[in-house]
C-alpha positions as MATLAB code, in Angstrom:
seq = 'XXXXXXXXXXXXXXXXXXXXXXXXXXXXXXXXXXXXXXXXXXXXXXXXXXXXXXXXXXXXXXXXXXXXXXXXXXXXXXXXXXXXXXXXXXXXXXXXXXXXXXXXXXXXXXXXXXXXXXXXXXXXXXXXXXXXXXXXXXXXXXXXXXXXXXXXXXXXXXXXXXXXXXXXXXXXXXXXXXXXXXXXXXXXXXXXXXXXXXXXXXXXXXXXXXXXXXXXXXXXXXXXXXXXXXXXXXXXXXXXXXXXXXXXXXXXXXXXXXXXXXXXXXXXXXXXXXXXXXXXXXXXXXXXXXXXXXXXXXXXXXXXXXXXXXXXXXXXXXXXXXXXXXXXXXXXXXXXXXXXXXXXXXXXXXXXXXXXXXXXXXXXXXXXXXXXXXXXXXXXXXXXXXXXXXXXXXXXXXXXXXXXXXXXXXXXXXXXXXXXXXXXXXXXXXXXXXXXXXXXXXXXXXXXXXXXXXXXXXXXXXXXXXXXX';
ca = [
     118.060  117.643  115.046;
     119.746  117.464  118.568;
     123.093  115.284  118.950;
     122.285  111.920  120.315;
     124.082  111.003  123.990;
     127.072  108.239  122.950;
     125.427  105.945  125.137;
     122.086  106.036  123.802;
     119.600  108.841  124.084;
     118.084  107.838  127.726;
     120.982  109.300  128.912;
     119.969  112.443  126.541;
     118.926  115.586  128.658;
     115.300  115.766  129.141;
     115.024  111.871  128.441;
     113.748  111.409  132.703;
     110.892  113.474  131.802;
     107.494  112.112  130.179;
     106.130  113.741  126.635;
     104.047  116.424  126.741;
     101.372  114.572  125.034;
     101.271  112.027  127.527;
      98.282  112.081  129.750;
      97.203  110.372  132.703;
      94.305  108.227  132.152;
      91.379  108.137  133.966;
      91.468  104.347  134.049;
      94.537  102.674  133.511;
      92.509   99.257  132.861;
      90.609  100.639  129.560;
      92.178  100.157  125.982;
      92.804  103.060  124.171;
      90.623  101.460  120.569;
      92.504  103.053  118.231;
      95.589  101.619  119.078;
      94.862   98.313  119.340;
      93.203   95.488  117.006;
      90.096   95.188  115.653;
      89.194   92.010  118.050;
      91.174   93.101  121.016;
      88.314   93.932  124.319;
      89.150   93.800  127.783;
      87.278   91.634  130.040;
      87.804   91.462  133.937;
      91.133   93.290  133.223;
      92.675   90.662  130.938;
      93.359   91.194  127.506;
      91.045   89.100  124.847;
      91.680   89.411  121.608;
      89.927   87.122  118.492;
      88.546   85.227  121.205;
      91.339   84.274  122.750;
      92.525   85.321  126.339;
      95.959   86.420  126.570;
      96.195   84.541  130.029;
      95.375   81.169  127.966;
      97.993   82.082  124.944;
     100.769   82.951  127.384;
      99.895   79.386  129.456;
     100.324   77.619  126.034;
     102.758   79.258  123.988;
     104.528   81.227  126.613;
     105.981   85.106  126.172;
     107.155   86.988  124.542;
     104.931   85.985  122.069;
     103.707   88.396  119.027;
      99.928   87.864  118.556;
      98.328   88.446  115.049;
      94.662   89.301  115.240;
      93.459   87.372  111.709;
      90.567   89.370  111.356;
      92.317   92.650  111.739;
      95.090   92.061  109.292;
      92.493   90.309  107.039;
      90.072   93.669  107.272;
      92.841   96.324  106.808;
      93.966   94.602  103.574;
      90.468   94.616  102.539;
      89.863   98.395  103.069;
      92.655   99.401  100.755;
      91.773   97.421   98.315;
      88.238   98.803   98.399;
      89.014  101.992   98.487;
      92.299  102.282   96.092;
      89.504  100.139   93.384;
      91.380  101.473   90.660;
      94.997  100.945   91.977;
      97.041   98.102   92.124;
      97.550   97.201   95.692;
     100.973   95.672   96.946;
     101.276   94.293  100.403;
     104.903   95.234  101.437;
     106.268   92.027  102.478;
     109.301   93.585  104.501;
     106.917   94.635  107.569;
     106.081   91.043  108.071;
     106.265   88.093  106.039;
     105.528   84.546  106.899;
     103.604   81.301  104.501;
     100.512   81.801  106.287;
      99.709   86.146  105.732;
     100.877   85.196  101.896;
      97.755   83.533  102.266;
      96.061   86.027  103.489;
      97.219   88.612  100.828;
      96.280   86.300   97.916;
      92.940   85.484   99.511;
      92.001   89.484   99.900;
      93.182   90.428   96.726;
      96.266   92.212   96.970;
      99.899   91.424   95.323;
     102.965   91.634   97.158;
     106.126   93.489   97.384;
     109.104   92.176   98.371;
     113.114   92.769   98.393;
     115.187   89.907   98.993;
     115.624   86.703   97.876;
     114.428   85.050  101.045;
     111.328   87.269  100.882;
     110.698   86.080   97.228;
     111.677   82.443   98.465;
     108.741   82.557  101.116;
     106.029   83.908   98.823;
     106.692   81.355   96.070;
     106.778   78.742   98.313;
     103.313   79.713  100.098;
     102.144   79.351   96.466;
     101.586   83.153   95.415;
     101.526   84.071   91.784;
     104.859   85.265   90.848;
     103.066   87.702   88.209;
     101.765   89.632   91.371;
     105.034   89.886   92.829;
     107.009   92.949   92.865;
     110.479   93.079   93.899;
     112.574   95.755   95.349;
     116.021   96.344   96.760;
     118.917   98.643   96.023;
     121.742   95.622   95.169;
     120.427   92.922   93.775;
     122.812   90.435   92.866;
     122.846   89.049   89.025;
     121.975   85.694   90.814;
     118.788   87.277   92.302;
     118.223   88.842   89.478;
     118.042   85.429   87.316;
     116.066   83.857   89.741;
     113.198   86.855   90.259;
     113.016   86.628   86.441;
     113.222   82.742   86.015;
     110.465   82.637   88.196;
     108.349   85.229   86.565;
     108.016   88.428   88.812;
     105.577   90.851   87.455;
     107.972   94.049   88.136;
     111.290   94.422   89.256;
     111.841   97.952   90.702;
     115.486   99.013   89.288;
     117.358  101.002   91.480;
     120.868  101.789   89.893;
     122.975  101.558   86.714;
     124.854   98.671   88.038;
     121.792   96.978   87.928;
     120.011   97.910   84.315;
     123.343   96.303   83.091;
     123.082   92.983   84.692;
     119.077   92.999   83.367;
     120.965   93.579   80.374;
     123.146   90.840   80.503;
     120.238   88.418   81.822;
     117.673   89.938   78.872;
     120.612   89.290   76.013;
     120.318   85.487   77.649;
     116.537   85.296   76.477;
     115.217   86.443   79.984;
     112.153   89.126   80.074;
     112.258   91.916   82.807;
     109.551   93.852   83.111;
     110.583   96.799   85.208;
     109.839  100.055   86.809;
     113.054  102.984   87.601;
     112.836  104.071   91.256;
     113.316  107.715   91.418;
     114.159  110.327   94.358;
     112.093  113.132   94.242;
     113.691  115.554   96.597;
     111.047  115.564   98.960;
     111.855  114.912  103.040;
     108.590  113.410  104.505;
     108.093  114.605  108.520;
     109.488  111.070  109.981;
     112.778  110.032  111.128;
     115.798  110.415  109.090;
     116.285  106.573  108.522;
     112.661  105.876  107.196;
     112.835  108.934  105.020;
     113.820  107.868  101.559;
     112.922  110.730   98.897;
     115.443  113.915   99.535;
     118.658  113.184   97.233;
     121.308  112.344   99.955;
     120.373  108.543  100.448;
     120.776  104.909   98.748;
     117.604  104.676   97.167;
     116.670  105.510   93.399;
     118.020  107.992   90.398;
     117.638  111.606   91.101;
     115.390  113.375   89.105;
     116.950  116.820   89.558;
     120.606  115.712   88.762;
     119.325  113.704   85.605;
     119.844  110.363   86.181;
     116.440  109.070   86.510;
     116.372  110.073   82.867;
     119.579  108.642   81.757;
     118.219  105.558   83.335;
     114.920  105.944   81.460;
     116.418  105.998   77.981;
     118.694  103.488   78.809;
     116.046  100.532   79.909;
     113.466  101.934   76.759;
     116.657  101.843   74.196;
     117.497   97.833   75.670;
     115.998   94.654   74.164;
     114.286   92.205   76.329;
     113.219   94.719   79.115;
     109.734   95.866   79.312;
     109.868   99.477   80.673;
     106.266   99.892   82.508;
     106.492  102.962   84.461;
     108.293  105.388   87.427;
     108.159  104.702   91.271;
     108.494  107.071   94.055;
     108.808  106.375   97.679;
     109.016  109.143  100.200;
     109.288  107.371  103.402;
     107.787  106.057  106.224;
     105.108  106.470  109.082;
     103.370  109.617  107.316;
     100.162  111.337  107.808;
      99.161  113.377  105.406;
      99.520  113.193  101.798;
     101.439  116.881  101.731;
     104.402  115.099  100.921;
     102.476  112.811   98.193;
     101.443  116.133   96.408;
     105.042  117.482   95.871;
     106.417  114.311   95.327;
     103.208  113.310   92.331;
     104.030  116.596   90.650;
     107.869  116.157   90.517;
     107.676  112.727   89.487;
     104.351  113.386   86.648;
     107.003  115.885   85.447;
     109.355  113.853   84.588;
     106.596  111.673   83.294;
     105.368  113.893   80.789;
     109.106  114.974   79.834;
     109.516  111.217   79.138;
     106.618  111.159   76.958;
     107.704  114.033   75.301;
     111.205  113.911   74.478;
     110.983  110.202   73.995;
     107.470  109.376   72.477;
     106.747  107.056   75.460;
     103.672  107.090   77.475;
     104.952  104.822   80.067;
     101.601  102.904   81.292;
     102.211  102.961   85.177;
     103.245  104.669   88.181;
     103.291  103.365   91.749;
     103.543  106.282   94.884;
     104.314  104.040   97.458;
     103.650  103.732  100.915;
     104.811  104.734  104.165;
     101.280  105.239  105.326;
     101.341  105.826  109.224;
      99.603  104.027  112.077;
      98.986  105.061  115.413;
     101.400  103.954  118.068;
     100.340  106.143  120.847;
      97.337  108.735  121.756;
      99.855  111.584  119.718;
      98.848  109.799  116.471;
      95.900  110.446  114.184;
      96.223  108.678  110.652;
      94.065  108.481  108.159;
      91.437  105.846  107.018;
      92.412  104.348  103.679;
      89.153  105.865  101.608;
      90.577  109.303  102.680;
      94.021  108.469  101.613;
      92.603  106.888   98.150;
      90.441  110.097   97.378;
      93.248  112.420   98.133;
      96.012  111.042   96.668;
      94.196  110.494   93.157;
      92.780  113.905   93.303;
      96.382  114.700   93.627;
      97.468  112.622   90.697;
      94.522  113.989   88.331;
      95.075  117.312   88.978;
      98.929  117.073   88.558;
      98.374  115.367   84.702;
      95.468  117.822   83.618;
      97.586  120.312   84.001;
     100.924  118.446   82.389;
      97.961  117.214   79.585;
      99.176  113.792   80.229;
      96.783  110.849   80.248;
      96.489  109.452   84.108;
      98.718  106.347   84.171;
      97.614  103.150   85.900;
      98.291  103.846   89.390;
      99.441  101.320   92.627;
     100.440  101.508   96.412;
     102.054   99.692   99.142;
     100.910  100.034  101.819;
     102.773   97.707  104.828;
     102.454   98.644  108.178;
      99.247  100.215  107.744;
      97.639   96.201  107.325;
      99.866   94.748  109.736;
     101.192   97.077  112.244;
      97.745   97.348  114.160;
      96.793   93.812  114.024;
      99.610   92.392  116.195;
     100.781   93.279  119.898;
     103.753   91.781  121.430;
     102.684   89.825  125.005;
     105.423   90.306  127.381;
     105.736   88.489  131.389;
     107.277   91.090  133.786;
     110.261   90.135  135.625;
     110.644   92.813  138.133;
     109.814   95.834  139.196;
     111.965   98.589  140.617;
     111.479  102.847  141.760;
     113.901  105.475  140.637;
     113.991  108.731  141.936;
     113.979  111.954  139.141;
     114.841  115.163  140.050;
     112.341  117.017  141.725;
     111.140  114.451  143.731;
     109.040  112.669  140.787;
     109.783  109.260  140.517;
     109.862  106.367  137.454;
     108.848  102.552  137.972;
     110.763  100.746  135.970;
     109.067   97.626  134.619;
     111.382   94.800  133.460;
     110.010   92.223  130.815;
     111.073   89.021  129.066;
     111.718   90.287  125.586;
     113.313   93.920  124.407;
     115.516   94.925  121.899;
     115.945   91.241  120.540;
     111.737   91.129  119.606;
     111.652   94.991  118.868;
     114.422   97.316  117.904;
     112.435  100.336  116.846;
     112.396  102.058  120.080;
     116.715  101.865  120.189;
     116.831  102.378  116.208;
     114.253  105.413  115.990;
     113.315  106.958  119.034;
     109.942  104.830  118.297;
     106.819  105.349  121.222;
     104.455  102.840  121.907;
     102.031  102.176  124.395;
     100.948   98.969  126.829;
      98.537   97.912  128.825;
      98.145   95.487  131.793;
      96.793   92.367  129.642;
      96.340   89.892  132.674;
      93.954   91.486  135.392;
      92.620   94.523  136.370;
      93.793   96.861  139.060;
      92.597   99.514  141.231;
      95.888  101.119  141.920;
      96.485  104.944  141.054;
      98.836  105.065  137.794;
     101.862  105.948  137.618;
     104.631  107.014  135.128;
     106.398  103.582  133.712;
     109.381  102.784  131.059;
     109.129   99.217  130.024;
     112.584   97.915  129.524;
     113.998   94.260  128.229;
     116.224   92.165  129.904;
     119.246   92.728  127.428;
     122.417   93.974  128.546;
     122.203   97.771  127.099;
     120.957  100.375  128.838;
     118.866  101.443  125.577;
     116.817   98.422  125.741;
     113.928   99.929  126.310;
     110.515   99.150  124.487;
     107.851  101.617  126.134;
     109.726  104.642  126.622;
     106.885  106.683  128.411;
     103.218  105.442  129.588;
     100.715  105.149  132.965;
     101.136  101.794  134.445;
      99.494  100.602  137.604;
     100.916  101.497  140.507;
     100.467   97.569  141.923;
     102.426   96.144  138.840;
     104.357   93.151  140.057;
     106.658   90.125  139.209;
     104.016   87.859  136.758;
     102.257   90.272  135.526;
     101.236   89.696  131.741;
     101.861   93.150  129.834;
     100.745   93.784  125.770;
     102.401   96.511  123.709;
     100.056   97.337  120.360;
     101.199   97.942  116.644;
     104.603   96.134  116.989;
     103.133   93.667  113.802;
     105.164   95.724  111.030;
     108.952   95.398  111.166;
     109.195   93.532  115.513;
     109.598   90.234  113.972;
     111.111   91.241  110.444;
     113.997   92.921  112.388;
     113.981   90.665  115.411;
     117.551   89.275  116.145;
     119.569   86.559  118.951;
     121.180   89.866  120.719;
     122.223   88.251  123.722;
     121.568   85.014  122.328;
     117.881   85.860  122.930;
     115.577   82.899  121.260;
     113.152   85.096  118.372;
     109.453   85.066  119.934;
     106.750   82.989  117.836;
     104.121   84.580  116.006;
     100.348   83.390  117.220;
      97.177   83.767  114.986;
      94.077   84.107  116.972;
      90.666   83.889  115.346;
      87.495   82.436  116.498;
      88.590   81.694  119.929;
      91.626   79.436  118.078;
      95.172   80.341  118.440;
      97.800   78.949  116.054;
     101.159   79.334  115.435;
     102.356   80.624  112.045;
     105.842   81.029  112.805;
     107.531   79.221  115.957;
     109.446   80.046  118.721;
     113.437   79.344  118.268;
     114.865   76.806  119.970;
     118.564   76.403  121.782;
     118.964   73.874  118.959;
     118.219   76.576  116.351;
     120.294   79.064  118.232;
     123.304   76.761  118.197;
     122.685   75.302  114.727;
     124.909   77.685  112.470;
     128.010   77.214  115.449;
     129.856   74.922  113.765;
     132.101   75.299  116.519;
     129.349   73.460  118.929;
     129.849   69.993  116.980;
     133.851   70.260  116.477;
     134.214   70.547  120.618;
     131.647   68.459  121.335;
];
């Protein structure tokens, strides 16, 4: 992996120079479908999507604004619980959570996975059934703890000793915990090394090759009060094939079947995961959700046939693949401005209202996306943009690479696709930015699901504001 620059890597060699998979497009107006929404169309230039024109929506709730196509969200939820029939299906909460999509999950069927107390706060308080809830994290407290269990959270997903002795201590109080031990399965999925959570040298999980998921295993089944139901394995984000799911199924059906074995337990479940990719630009090709079902359980069979194990109950969770497509983030431009590259080729840089504040992927992961003019149309010849935010760091860049109309001006309404899973969930006040609100459109109705922060929000937690005023 090359060194990154100390000042972020736009100031990395190569970094004035556009991908080699980028391609100038024929028309610079049409939407690239696979990127974008199931509802989102282009009409006269401007960007519609369920219904609802993004020149009306950025007249009434202003920009940035993130804008959460219903339908889609509704759809891709639907699709993996079709096809993964025989799974159980967990929405991961952490790529976006809000009252109204707990809704949504409970409605289509799916349970939900989350890993902090505020995450468990908002889908109890939307209403969802707490047995449906699975909950995650690598240090929860003994408080958070109590409370997943007082409220009666299907699993909790235990991911070191620290933790099996506070369940413990809360089961020895007359609590049940019904659990399942996170291993690492030595296996680096092809993503960043952030978002890749399965080789050894990382927070998550017991290692299975230096024998602690084991110790951990006959530690929980020797304990009274805690319900051991199975293993989990996650090994990372934004992948593509199931390669990774195949090494990662055998390693972790082996210890499985040594469980079973050595211990006389045939633990009853085991969840894979997700990480399931989603395309962000034209370089990405991921697969539909019936491929990934029929692959990834051919995987599993095969692996216990030939450990002569039976095939435990199996479940997923899948995140940004049901809610990274369905939103874009609507952004106003600011200004415009030329640089010159060497060799003559130049850059427009195209200043919006929003940036690293409304999405840090770009900054944290090298992330690509795409945009799109979302207000008119435009005969101008394209030519080679970076859409940048108005923060005060010269890595605030959200489009790092992409054909923008060569008349883009000052006003101009601009949509970046697939910012739905982690924009908002990592959004911060960086600059003392205000967090953008999130708009559901369906039907030709836009609503707002989560609102836009005010200055009174902003200063709220300043205690200092009241004690000088």
């Amino acid at each position: 992996m090359p060194h990154a620059h100390e000042a972020g890597w736009a100031h990395a060699d190569g970094a004035l120079r556009g991908p080699s998979w980028l391609r100038e497009p024929v028309d610079p107006n049409a939407l690239v479908d696979h990127l974008w929404s199931l509802t989102a169309t282009k009409e006269d230039g401007v960007l519609t999507i369920g219904g609802v024109a993004m020149t009306d929506l950025a007249r009434d709730h202003g920009t940035p604004a993130y804008v959460l196509d219903e339908a889609d969200f509704r759809s891709r939820a639907r699709a993996f619980r079709e096809a993964f029939a025989d799974y159980d299906v967990y929405y991961a909460g952490k790529a976006f959570l809000c009252s109204s999509v707990v809704g949504w999950v409970a409605e289509e069927g799916l349970s939900i996975d989350v890993c902090s107390d505020g995450e468990l706060t908002v889908a109890l308080r939307a209403g969802f059934d707490p047995a449906r809830i699975g909950y995650h994290g690598n240090n929860k407290t003994y408080a958070e703890l109590r409370r997943a269990l007082e409220a009666g959270v299907g699993r909790v997903i235990v991911d070191s000793v620290d933790e099996i002795a506070r369940l413990e201590r809360l089961a020895a109080e007359g609590l049940t915990a019904r659990v399942m031990v996170r291993v690492t399965a030595g296996v680096e999925a092809h993503t960043h090394e952030y978002i890749a959570t399965a080789h050894e040298d990382q927070k998550f999980g017991f290692s299975i090759t230096g024998g602690d998921a084991m110790e951990a295993v006959r530690r929980l089944q020797a304990a009274a009060g805690i319900e051991l139901l199975g293993l989990h394995s996650h090994i990372g984000s934004q992948i593509f094939d199931t390669s990774g799911f195949e090494v990662a199924a055998r390693r972790v059906l082996a210890l499985h079947a040594r469980i079973s074995e050595e211990l006389g337990v045939d633990l009853p479940e085991l969840d894979l995961g997700g990480g399931f990719g989603i395309a962000y630009t034209t370089q990405d090709d991921p697969s539909e959700p019936a491929q990934l079902a029929t692959e990834m359980t051919k995987i599993v069979e095969h692996e216990c046939r030939a450990l002569d194990v039976a095939v435990p109950r199996l479940s997923i969770e899948p995140g940004r693949a049901i809610v990274g497509p369905s939103t874009c983030t609507l952004y106003e431009v600011g200004t415009v401005k030329e640089v010159a590259l060497d060799g003559g080729a130049r850059r427009t840089y195209v200043s919006v209202d929003g940036g690293m504040s409304d999405n840090i992927r770009t900054a944290l992961y090298d992330a690509d996306y795409s945009c799109t003019l979302a207000s008119r149309g435009s005969d101008a010849p394209p030519v080679l943009g970076r859409v940048v935010g108005k923060h005060c760091e010269a890595g605030d860049i959200v489009v790092k690479d992409e054909f923008v109309p060569g008349d883009i001006a000052a006003g101009d309404l601009l949509a970046v696709p697939g910012t739905g899973a982690y924009c908002r969930s990592m959004a911060s006040n960086y600059n003392h930015a205000l967090r953008p609100p999130v708009i559901a459109v369906r039907d030709g109705v836009a609503r707002t699901v989560v609102r836009r922060e005010t200055v009174e929000d902003l200063l709220s937690t300043d205690v200092g504001v009241e004690s000088n005023s």
